[in-house]
C-alpha positions in Angstrom: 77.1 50.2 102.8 75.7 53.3 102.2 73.4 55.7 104.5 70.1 54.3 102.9 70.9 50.5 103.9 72.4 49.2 106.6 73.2 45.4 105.6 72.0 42.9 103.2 71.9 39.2 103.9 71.5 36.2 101.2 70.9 33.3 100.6 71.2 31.0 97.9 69.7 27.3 97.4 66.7 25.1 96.4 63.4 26.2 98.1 61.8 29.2 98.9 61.2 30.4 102.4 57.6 31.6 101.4 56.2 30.3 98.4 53.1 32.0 98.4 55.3 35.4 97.8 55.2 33.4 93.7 52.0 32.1 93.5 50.5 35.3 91.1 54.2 35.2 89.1 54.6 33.6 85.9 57.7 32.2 84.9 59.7 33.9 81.9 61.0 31.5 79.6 61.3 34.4 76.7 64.5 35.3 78.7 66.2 32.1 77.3 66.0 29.2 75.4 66.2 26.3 76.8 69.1 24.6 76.9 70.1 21.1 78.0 70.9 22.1 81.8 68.4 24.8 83.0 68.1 26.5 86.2 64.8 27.0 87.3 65.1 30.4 88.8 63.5 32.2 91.6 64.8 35.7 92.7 63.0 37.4 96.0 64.0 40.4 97.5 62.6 42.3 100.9 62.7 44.9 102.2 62.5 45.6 105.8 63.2 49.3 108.5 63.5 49.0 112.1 60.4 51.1 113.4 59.9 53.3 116.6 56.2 53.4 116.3 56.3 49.1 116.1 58.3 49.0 119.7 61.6 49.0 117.2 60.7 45.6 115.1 61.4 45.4 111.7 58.7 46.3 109.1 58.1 45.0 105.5 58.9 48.0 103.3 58.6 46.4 99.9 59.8 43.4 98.0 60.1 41.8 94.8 60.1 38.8 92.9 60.5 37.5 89.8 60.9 33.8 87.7 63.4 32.3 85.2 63.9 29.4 83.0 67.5 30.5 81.8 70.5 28.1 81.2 73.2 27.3 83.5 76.1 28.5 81.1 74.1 31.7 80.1 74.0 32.3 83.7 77.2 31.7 85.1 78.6 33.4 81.4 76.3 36.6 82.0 74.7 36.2 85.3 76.1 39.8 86.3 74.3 41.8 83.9 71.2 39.5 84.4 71.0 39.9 88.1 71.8 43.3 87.6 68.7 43.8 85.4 66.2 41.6 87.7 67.7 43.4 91.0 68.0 46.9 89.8 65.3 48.2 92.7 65.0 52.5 93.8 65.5 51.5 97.6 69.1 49.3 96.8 71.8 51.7 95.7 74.3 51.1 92.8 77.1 50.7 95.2 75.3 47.8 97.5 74.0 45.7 94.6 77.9 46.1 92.7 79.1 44.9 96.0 76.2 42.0 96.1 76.4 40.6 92.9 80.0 38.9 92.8 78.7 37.1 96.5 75.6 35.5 95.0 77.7 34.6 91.6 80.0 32.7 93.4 77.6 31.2 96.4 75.2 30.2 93.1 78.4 29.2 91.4 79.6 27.0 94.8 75.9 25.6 95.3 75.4 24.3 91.7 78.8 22.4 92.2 77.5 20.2 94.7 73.4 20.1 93.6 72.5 16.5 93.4 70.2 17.7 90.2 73.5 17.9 88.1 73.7 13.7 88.0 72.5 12.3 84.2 69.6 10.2 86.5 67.9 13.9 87.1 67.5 15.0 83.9 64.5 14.4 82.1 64.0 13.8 77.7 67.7 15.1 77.9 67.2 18.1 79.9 67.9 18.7 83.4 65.5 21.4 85.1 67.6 22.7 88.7 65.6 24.8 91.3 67.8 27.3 92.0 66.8 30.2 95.1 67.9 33.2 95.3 66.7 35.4 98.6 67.8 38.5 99.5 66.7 41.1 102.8 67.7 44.5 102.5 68.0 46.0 106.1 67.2 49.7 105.4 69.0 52.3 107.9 66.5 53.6 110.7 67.1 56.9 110.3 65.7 57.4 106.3 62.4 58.9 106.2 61.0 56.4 103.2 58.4 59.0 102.2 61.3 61.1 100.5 63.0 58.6 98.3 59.1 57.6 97.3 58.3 60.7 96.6 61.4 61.1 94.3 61.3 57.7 92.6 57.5 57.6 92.2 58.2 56.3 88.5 60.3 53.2 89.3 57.7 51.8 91.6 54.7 51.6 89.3 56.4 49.7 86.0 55.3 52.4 83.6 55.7 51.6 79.7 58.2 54.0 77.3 55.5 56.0 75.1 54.7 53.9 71.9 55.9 56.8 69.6 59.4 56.6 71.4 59.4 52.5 71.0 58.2 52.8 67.6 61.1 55.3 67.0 64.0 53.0 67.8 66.2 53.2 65.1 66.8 49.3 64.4 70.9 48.7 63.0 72.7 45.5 61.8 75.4 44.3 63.0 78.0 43.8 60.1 81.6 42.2 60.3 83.3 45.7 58.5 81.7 47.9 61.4 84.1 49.7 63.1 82.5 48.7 66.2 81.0 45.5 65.9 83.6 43.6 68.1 83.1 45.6 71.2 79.5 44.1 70.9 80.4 41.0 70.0 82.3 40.5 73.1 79.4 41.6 75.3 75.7 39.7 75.2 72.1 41.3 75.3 71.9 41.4 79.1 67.6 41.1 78.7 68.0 37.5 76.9 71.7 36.9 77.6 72.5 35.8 74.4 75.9 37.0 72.6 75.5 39.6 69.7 76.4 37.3 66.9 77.0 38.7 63.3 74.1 41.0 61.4 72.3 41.1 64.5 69.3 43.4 64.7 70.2 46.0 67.7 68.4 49.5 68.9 70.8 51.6 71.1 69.3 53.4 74.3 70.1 57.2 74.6 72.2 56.5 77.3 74.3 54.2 74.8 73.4 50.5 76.1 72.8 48.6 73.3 70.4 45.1 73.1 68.6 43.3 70.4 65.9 45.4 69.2 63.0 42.6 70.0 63.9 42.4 73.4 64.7 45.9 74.3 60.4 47.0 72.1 59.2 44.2 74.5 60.7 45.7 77.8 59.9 49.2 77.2 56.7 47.8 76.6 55.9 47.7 80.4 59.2 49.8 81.9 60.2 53.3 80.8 63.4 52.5 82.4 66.9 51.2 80.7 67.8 47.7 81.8 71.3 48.5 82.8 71.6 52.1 84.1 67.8 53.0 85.1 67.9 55.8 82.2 64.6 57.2 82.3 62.9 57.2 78.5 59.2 59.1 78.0 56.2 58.0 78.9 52.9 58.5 77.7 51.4 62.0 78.8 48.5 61.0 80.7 50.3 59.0 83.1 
């Protein structure tokens, strides 16, 4: 782990330890559509610091949360670069979340295996809906004064949109079959809506080189100035 966390624990299965933590979060369905088996996705994560000044108990730090209809081959296809996206968090390093993401692909991969929901007699008008939980708690070290990585990553906590003039600027390319590098895309998919890159595709490429369809990279930046994949920072508007 490294010096800013100390452990992080999981969990994955069918009901939430706290509810309430969803009741103001819609679901996003625009992710994906929906298929004929569907995991109805719930992703929290907290974090919590041992405290001097609270007779050393843990404190809430921050958390998040966030909803999914997605289906369960996109996700067990391209659930990396999904959770990746939907975990991506200033207080949970690069190294602890590579580490994290294989544990809760394969727990997820183990759990859906034995889920009663995956029997015909669940589904309903040929589709089968599956609750699927996925709970983390980042146990930050002690010793980190949390007012310095604030201070530095004031941006990534307040979801802050990419300037208009920079979205609107997105140069917009097709995919074609005679491009030179159309098959390294093809073998990848759009980690915001995990679908594959299929011929003549409409794309915009990221300074920082991460490519996605062009839809669903204008509608992210519409509310994060941040890249999906590596956090790349983009403009944002000046009187922010």
């Amino acid at each position: 782990m490294s010096s800013l966390v100390n452990e992080c624990r999981f969990r994955v299965c069918d009901k939430l330890s706290d509810p309430e933590s969803f009741d103001s979060i819609s679901t996003e369905p625009n992710y994906h559509p929906i298929k004929k088996r569907n995991f109805d996705l719930k992703v929290f994560m907290g974090f919590v610091q041992r405290r001097p000044d609270h007779d050393g108990r843990f404190v809430d730090v921050a958390w998040q949360v966030s909803s999914h209809y997605i289906s369960v081959k996109e996700f067990f296809k391209n659930g990396s670069s999904f959770l990746r996206t939907n975990l991506s968090h200033h207080l949970l390093p690069t190294e602890n979340l590579d580490f994290l993401i294989p544990y809760l692909i394969r727990e997820a991969q183990k759990w859906h295996k034995n889920h009663p929901c995956r029997r015909p007699s669940c589904s309903k008008d040929g589709f089968v809906m599956i609750p699927l939980v996925i709970e983390i708690i980042v146990e930050l070290n002690e010793n980190v004064n949390l007012e310095d990585v604030v201070g530095d990553t004031e941006q990534e906590i307040r979801m802050i949109p990419t300037s208009e003039e920079v979205i609107r600027s997105l140069e917009k390319m097709e995919l074609r079959e005679d491009e030179d590098d159309a098959d390294s895309f093809k073998k990848d998919a759009c980690c915001i809506c995990l679908e594959d890159f299929p011929d003549n595709a409409e794309v915009s490429t990221m300074p920082c080189h991460h490519v996605f369809h062009h839809n669903c990279i204008v509608q992210w930046l519409k509310t994060s100035h941040l890249c999906p994949l590596c956090r790349y920072s983009m403009p944002v508007h000046n009187n922010i």
